[in-house]
C-alpha atoms as a printed R data frame, in Angstrom:
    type eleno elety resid chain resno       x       y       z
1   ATOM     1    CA   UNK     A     1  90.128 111.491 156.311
2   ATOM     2    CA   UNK     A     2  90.422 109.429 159.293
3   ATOM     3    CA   UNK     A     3  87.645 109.343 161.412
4   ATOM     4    CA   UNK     A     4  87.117 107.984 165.062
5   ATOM     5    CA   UNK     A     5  84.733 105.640 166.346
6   ATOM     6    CA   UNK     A     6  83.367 104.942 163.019
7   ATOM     7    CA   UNK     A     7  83.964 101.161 164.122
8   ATOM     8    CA   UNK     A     8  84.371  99.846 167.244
9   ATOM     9    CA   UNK     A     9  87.508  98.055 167.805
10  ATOM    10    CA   UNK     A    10  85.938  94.522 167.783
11  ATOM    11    CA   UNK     A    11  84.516  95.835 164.178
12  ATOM    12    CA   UNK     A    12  88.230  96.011 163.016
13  ATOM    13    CA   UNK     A    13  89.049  93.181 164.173
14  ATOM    14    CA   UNK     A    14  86.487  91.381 162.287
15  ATOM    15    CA   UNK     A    15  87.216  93.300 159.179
16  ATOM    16    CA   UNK     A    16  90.656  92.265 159.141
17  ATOM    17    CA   UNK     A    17  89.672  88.670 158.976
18  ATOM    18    CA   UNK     A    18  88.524  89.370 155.576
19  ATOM    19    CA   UNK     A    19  91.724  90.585 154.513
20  ATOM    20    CA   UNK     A    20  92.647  86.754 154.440
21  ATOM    21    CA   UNK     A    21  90.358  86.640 151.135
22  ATOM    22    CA   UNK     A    22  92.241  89.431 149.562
23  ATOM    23    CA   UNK     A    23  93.323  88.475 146.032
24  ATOM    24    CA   UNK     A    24  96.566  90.011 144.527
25  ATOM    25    CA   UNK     A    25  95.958  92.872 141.887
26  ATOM    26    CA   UNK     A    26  92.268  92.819 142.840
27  ATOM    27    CA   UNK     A    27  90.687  95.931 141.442
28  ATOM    28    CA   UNK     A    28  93.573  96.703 139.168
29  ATOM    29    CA   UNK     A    29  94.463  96.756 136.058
30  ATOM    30    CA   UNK     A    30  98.116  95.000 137.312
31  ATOM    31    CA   UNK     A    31  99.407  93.329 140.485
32  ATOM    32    CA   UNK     A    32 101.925  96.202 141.216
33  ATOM    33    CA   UNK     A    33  99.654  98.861 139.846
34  ATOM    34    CA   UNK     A    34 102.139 101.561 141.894
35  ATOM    35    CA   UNK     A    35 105.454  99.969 142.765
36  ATOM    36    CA   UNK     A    36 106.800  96.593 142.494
37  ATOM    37    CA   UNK     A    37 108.303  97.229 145.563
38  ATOM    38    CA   UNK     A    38 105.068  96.111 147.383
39  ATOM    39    CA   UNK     A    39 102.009  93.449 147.299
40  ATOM    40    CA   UNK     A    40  98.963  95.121 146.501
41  ATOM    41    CA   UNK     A    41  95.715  92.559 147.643
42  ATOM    42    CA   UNK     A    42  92.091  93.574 147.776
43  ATOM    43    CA   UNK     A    43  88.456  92.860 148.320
44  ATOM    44    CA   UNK     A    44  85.319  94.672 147.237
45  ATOM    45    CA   UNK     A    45  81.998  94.278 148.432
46  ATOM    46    CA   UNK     A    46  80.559  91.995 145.746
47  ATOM    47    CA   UNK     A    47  83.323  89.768 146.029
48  ATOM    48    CA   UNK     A    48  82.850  89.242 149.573
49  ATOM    49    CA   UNK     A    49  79.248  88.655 149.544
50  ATOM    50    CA   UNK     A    50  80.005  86.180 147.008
51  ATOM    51    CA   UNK     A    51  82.260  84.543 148.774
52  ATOM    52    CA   UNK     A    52  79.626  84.049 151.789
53  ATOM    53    CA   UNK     A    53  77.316  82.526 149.357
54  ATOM    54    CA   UNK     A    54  79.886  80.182 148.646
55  ATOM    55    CA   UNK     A    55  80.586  79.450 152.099
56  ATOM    56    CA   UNK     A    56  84.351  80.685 152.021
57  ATOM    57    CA   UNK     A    57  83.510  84.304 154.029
58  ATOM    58    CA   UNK     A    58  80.178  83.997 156.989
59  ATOM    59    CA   UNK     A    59  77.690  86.469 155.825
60  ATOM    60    CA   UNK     A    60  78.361  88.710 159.309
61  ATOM    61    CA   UNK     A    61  81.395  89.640 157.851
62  ATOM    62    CA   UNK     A    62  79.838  90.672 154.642
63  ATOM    63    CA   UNK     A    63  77.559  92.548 155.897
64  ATOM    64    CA   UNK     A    64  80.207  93.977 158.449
65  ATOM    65    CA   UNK     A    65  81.874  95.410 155.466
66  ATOM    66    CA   UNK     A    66  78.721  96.597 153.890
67  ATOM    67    CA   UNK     A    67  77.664  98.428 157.364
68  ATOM    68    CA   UNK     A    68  81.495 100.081 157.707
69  ATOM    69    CA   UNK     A    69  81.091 101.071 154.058
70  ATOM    70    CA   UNK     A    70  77.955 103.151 155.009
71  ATOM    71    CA   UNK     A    71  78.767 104.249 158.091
72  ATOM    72    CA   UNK     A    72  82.090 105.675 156.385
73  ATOM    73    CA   UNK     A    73  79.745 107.690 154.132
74  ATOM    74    CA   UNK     A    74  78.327 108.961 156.663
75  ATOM    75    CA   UNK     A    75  80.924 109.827 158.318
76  ATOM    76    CA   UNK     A    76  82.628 111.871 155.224
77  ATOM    77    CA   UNK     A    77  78.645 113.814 154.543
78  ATOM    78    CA   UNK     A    78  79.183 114.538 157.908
79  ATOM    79    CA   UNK     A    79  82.794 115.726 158.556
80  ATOM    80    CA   UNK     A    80  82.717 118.056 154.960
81  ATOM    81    CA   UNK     A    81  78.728 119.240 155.956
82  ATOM    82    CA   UNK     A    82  77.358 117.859 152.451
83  ATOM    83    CA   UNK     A    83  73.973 119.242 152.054
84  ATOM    84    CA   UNK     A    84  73.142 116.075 149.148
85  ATOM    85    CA   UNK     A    85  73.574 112.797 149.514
86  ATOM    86    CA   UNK     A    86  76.770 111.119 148.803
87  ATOM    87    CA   UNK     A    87  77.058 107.785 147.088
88  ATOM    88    CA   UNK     A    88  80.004 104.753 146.890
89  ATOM    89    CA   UNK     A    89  80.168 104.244 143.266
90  ATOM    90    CA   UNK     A    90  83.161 101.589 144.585
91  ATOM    91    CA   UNK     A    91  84.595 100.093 148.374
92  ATOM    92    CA   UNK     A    92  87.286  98.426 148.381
93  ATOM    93    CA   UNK     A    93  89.099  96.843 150.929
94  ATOM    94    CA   UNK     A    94  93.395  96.767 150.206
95  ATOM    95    CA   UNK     A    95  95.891  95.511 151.863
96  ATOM    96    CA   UNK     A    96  99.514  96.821 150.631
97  ATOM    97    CA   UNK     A    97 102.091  94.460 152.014
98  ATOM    98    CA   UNK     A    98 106.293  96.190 151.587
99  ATOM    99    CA   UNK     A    99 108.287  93.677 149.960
100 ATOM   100    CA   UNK     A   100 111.703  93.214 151.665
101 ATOM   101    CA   UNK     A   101 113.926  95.564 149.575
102 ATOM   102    CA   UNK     A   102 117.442  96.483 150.216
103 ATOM   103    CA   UNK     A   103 117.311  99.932 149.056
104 ATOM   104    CA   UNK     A   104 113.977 101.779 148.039
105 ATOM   105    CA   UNK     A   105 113.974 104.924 146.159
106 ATOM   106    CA   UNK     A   106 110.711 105.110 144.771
107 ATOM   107    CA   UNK     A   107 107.473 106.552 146.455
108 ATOM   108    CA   UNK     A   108 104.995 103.662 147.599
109 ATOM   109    CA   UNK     A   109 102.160 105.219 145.887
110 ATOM   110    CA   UNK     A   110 103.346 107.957 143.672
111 ATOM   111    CA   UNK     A   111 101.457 111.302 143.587
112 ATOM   112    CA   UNK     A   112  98.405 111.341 141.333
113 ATOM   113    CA   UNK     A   113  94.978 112.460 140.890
114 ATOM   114    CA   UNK     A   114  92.127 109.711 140.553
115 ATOM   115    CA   UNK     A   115  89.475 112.285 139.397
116 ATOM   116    CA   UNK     A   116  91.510 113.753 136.401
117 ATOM   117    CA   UNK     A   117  94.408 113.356 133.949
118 ATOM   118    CA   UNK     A   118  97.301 115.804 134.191
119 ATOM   119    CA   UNK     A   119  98.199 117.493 131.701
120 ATOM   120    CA   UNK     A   120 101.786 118.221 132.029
121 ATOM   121    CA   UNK     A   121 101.934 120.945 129.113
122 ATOM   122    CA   UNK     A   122  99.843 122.867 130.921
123 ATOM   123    CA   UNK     A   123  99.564 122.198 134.266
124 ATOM   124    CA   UNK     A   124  95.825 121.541 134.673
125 ATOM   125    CA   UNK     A   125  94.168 118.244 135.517
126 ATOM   126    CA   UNK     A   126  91.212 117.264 133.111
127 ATOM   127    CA   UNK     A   127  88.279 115.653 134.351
128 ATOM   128    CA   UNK     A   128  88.698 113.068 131.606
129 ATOM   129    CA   UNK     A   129  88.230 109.132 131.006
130 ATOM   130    CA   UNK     A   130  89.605 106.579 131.912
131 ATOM   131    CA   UNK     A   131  90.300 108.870 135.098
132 ATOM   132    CA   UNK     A   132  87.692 108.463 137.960
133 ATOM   133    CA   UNK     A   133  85.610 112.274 136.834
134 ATOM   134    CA   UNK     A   134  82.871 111.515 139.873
135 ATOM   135    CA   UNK     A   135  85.333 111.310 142.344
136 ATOM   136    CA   UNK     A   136  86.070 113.961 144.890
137 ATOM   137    CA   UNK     A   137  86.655 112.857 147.990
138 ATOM   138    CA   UNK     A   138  89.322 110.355 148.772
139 ATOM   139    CA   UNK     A   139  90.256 107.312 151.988
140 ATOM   140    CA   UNK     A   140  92.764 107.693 154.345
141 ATOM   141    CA   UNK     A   141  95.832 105.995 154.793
142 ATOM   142    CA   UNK     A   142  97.841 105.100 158.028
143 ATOM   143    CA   UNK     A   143 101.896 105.171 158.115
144 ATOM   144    CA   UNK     A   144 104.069 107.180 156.012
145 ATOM   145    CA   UNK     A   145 104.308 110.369 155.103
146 ATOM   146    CA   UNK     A   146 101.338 113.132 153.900
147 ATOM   147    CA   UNK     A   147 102.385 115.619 151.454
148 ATOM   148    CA   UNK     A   148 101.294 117.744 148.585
149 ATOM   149    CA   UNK     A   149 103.004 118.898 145.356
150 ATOM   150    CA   UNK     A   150 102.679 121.316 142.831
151 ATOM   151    CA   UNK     A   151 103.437 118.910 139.960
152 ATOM   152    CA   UNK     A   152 104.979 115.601 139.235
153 ATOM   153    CA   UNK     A   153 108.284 118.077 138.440
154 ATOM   154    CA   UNK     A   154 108.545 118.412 142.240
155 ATOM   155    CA   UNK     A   155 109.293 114.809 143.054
156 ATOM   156    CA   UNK     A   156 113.005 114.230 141.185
């Protein structure tokens, strides 16, 4: 979902300048947890308040992020008209970074479901660990393409 004037444009600005405090594979289990092809560096919210009480990050910008985080929320309750409240169990702020590739075939972030497992037998995804089973809504993404598929068979 992309939502307008959630942040100002001075907020973005500010947010990016955490993004120089983004640590490679942050918040994965791997550094390339989709594609090689690309540099995958994040930040969550605990890290960056950390980082102001070490000094590295000043604590406007963690609270910045803690304040977009919310208003995000908000945002989301408001745009699908949630009638109970909605909580973050995670924010986290990524940068993904193309590597310079001669040829790319792959699909930046292939097509998968955070809240369940597929099962490919059948066809059905399975709210199951280790996949995210509390999820249902999902961020937004900018560039690229937006599509949907019936099943991983679709992509070849």
């Amino acid at each position: 979902m992309l939502a307008d004037n959630v942040l100002s444009q001075d907020q973005c600005d500010k947010l990016l300048e955490l993004t120089k405090h983004c640590k490679e594979g942050d918040g994965y289990q791997r550094k390339a947890p989709h594609t090689y092809n690309e540099l995958f560096e994040g930040l969550n919210i605990l890290d960056a308040a950390k980082k102001s009480q070490e000094g590295e990050v000043v604590p406007e910008l963690s609270q910045l992020y803690v304040n977009a985080s919310r208003r995000s929320r908000d945002a989301i309750a408001k745009e699908f008209n949630l009638q109970t409240p909605l909580y973050f169990s995670y924010t986290h702020l990524v940068c993904r970074t193309a590597k310079d590739v001669v040829e790319r075939r792959d699909l930046s972030h292939p097509v998968h479901s955070d809240n369940c497992i597929l099962n490919e037998a059948t066809g059905e995804c399975d709210k199951v660990p280790p996949a995210y089973t509390w999820r249902d809504y999902s961020g937004e993404f900018e560039g690229g393409d937006f599509f949907y598929a019936h099943s991983t068979k679709d992509l070849s």
